[in-house]
C-alpha positions, -999 to +999 in steps of 0.1 A: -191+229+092-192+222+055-187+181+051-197+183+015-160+175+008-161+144+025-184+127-001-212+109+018-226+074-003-262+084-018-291+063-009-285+044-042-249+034-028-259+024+002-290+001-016-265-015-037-242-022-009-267-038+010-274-064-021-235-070-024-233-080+012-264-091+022-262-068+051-294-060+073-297-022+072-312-011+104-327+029+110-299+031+131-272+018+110-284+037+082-279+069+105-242+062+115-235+054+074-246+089+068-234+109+100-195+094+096-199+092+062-186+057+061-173+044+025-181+016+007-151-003+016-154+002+051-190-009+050-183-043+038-153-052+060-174-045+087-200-063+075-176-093+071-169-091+107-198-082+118-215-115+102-188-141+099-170-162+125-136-157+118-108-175+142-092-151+163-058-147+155-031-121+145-046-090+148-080-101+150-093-077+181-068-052+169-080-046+137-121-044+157-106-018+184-096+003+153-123+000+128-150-013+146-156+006+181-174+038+182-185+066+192-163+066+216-167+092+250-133+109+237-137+105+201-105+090+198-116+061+174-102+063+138-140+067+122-146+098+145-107+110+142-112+111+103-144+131+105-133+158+121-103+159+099-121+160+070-145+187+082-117+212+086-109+231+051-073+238+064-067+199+057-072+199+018-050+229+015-024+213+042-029+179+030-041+176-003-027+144-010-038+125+019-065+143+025-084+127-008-070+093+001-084+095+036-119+109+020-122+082+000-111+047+019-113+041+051-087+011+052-052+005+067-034+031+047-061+058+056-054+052+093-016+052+085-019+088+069-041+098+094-018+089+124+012+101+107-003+140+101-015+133+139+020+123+150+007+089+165+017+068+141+034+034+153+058+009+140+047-005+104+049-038+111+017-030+131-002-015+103+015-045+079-006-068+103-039-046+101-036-049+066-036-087+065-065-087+089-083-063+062-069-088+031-085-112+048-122-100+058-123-082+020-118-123+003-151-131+021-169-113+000-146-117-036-141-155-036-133-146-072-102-127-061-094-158-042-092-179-068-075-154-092-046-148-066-042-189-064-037-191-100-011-168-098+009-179-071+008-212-091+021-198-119+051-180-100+062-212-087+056-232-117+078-206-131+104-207-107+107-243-109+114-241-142+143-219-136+157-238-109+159-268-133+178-248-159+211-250-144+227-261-110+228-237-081+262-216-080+266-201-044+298-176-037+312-159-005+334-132-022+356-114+004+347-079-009+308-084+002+300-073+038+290-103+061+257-123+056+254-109+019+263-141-008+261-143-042+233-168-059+237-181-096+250-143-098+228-125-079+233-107-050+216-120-015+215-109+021+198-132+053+175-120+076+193-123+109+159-135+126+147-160+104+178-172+087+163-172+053+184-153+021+167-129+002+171-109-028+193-077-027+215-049-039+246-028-032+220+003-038+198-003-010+228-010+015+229-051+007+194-044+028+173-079+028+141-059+025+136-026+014+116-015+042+149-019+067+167+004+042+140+032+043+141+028+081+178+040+079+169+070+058+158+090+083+122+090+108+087+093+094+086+131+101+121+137+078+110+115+051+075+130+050+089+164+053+112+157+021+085+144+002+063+170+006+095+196-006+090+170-038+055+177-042+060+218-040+087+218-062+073+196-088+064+217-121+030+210-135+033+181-160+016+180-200-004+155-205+008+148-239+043+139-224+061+109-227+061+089-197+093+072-186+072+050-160+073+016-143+045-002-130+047-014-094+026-045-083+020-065-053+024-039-026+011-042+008-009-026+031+011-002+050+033+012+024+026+046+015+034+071-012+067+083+012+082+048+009+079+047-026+091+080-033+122+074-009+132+035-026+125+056-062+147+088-057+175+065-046+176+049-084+171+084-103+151+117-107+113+116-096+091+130-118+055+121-111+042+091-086+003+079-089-005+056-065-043+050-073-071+031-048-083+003-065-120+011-071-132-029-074-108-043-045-106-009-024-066-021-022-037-001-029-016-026-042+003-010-073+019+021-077+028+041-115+065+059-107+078+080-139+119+092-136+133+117-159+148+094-182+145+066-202+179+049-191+163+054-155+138+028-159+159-004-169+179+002-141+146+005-117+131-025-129+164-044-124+165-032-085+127-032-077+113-063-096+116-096-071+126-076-038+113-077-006+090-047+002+075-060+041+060-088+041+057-096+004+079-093-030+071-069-054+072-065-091+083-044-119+081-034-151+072-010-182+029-005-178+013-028-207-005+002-222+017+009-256+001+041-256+027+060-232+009+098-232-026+080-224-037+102-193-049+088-162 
């Protein structure tokens, strides 16, 4: 079979991989790099727990059973799954999409694509907790990213201080708002029935607490998939020289894919392109570029998007910092 879509790391990759990690390459290691045609990313977070004693908690030995164990006798592990996906042609034609994703990371989301075109996929919240376990090999080897994500999540609170102290806290019950949905200092807020704590919200997404239980109510994975992909057939081929009536969307975690974004975006106006890029430095996937038809579309985005729940964290948005708005990608 031809595998030369599946982009195996030259010997100069795999040198300077070693060096980044310190990792002991081994005849036979360097065999299994090649014949899975492992990725750079993958590489390292095994190498993180492969060499570092890490507590065992959340989904410590879950993340290992996925990642970490093979060959297996069935060759039912993800690394062996994903090579005989990508060896098929069929797949870029079928899959174009997530077939270049899964070629080129081998992380949570690849898995989650993978089992969804497979039909096994499982409840996020399981692939949520996968991705924390990956967050938190990947900062062994990026203290810097460490230390840049601290500052920040200083700065948020220092911020949100400062708003707090700007005026007293107004809390109303109108009678028109369904139960366990309150307004605060004007803005709308619904509790999460398990934990008790009020989060952000809107009349758009249902008075949802988090978006992810308001895409659960849109339909099952294989309906929301199937309209997406309608999306992707139908969408005309774009200029490059266009004027982009984008958002930026940051913070996102490990489990979300390009179908829950398109599903939370269509509900606020037309879809016109989505670029969900791989981070090249952090191999994340933690920001997504969603253009709507129109301009007026993209105030009214920001205002339901920016601060809400999206899983287990809150994303942001707003208008991409580059002034040049017909820069390609």
């Amino acid at each position: 079979m031809d595998t030369s879509e599946s982009r195996p790391l030259t010997d100069d990759k795999i040198r300077e991989i070693i060096k980044n990690t310190g990792m002991r390459m081994t005849q036979e290691r360097y065999d299994i790099i090649k014949k899975y045609n492992l990725t750079e990313d993958f590489i390292t977070l095994r190498e993180a727990h492969y060499n570092f004693c890490l507590p065992e908690e959340g989904f410590h030995f879950e993340w290992a059973e996925e990642f970490y164990q093979f060959p297996t006798s069935d060759k039912s592990s993800f690394v062996e799954r994903r090579l005989i996906f990508l060896q098929n042609p069929e797949n870029k034609t079928k899959y174009p999409f997530q077939y270049q994703s899964i070629r080129d990371s081998m992380g949570t989301t690849s898995l989650m694509e993978l089992d969804d075109i497979e039909g096994t996929i499982v409840d996020w919240g399981y692939y949520n907790e996968l991705g924390y376990e990956e967050s938190r090999l990947f900062r062994l080897f990026n203290p810097a990213l460490v230390e840049q994500e601290r500052l920040e999540e200083e700065a948020r609170k220092e911020a949100e201080n400062a708003r707090k102290k700007e005026c007293d806290d107004v809390i109303e019950y109108p009678e028109d708002l369904p139960e366990g949905v309150r307004l605060f200092n004007g803005i709308y807020q619904a509790v999460d029935p398990e934990t008790g704590i009020w989060y952000k919200t809107h009349p758009e997404y249902g008075y949802k607490h988090n978006l992810f239980v308001w895409v659960k109510e849109q339909g099952n994975s294989e309906e929301l998939t199937e309209e997406l992909e309608l999306w992707r057939a139908k969408k005309p081929k774009l200029s490059h020289e266009r004027k982009r009536n984008q958002i930026i969307i940051t913070n996102i975690i490990k489990g979300v894919c390009e179908r829950h974004i398109f599903i939370i975006s269509r509900n606020i106006g037309t879809v016109v392109d989505i670029f969900y890029p791989i981070n090249k430095v952090s191999g994340k996937q933690d920001k997504a570029f969603v253009e709507f038809k129109d301009t007026k579309t993209v105030n009214k985005a920001i205002r339901l998007l920016n601060e809400m729940h999206l899983g287990r964290a809150v994303i942001y948005a707003a208008i991409p910092n580059n002034t040049d708005n017909t820069k390609k990608r």
